[in-house]
N, C-alpha and C positions, 0 to 999 in steps of 0.2 A: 428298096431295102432299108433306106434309113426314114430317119423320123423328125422334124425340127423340134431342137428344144427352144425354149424361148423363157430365159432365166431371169427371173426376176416376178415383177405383178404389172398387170396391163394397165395403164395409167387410166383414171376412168376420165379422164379431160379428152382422152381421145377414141370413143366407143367404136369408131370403124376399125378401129382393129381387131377387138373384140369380134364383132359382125362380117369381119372377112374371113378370121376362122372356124368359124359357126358355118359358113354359106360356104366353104373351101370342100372343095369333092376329096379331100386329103384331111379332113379335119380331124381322124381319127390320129393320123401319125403326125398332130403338131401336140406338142406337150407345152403347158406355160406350169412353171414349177412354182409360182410364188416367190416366196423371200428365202435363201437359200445361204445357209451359214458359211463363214469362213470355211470351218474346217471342211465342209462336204463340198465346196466349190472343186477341188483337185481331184475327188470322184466324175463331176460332171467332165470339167475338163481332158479326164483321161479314154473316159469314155466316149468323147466325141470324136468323129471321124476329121471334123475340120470346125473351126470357130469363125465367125463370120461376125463383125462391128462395122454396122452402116450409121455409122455414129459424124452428125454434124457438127459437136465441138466434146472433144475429147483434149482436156488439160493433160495428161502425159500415156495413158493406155495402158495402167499399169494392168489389167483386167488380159488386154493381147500380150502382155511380157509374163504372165502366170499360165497362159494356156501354152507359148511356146515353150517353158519351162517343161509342162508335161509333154513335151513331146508332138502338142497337136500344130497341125496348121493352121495359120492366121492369113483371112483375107478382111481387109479394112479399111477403110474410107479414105480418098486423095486428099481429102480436103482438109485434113486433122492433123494432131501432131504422130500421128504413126505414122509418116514416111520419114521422119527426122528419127523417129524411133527405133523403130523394127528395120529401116535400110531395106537390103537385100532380102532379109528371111520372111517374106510378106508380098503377097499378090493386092494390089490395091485397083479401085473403081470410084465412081463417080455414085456418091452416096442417095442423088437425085434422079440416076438413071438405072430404074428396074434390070433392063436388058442388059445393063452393063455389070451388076451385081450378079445377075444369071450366069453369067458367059464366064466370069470370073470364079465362080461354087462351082459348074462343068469341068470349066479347064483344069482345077485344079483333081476336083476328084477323077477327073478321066487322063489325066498323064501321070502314069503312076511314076516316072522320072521324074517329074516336077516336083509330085507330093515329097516323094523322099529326099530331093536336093531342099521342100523349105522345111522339113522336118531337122534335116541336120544344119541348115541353116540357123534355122531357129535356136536349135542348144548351142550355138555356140554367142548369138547374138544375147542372148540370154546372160551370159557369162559377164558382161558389158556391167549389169547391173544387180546392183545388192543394196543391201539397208547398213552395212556396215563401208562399204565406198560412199555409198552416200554420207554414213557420218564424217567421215574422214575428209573427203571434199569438204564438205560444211565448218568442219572446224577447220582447216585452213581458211577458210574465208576470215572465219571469226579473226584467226590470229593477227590475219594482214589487215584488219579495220581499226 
């Protein structure tokens, strides 16, 4: 019943990916959307059943703190700064291990207790962060320098 989006544009330095959803017996229900504007990102996001960042260096995740914002579930990489981030409202895996990335989209989509404890996990961890905390922190730094 669902479909992978795959948001963004497939980098052409790496064509097997390209070539693995061309040759995927699924290739109909993966979507690559291209370059996808600010404002239309919270459509994707609201629409998706679950967000998924198998992401090997991620500087803060703000992309996983706008999906939980909508409401969706964030599963994302051990090895990043989304465990320092997201905490508890987040399923993490080993961004190098296929089976481990699988087992982690299953579980969440099939214990629908789960889903709904990181769905409201997530609005609240969400809470954590704003552009206006953040200015505020920020000029305290300034003040004590």
């Amino acid at each position: 019943d669902l479909q992978l989006v795959i948001a963004g544009t497939i980098d052409p330095r790496f064509p097997e990916v390209k070539e693995t959803i061309e040759s995927s017996a699924y290739k109909e229900d993966i979507i690559v959307t291209n370059f996808v504007s600010e404002e239309d990102l919270p459509y994707l996001y609201n629409a998706a059943k679950l967000f998924v960042l198998p992401s090997f260096i991620e500087g803060f995740g703000l992309v996983a703190i706008e999906s939980l914002a909508c409401g969706t579930p964030v599963i994302g990489s051990n090895t990043t700064s989304l465990p320092e981030v997201l905490e508890d409202a987040a399923v993490y895996f080993d961004p190098k291990n296929i089976s481990e990335i699988s087992q982690a989209i299953t579980k969440v989509l099939n214990d629908q207790e789960l889903y709904n404890n990181l769905r409201a996990r997530g609005l609240e961890q969400v809470k954590k962060y704003s552009w206006r905390i953040c200015a505020i922190e920020t000029l305290k730094i300034y003040e004590t320098s």
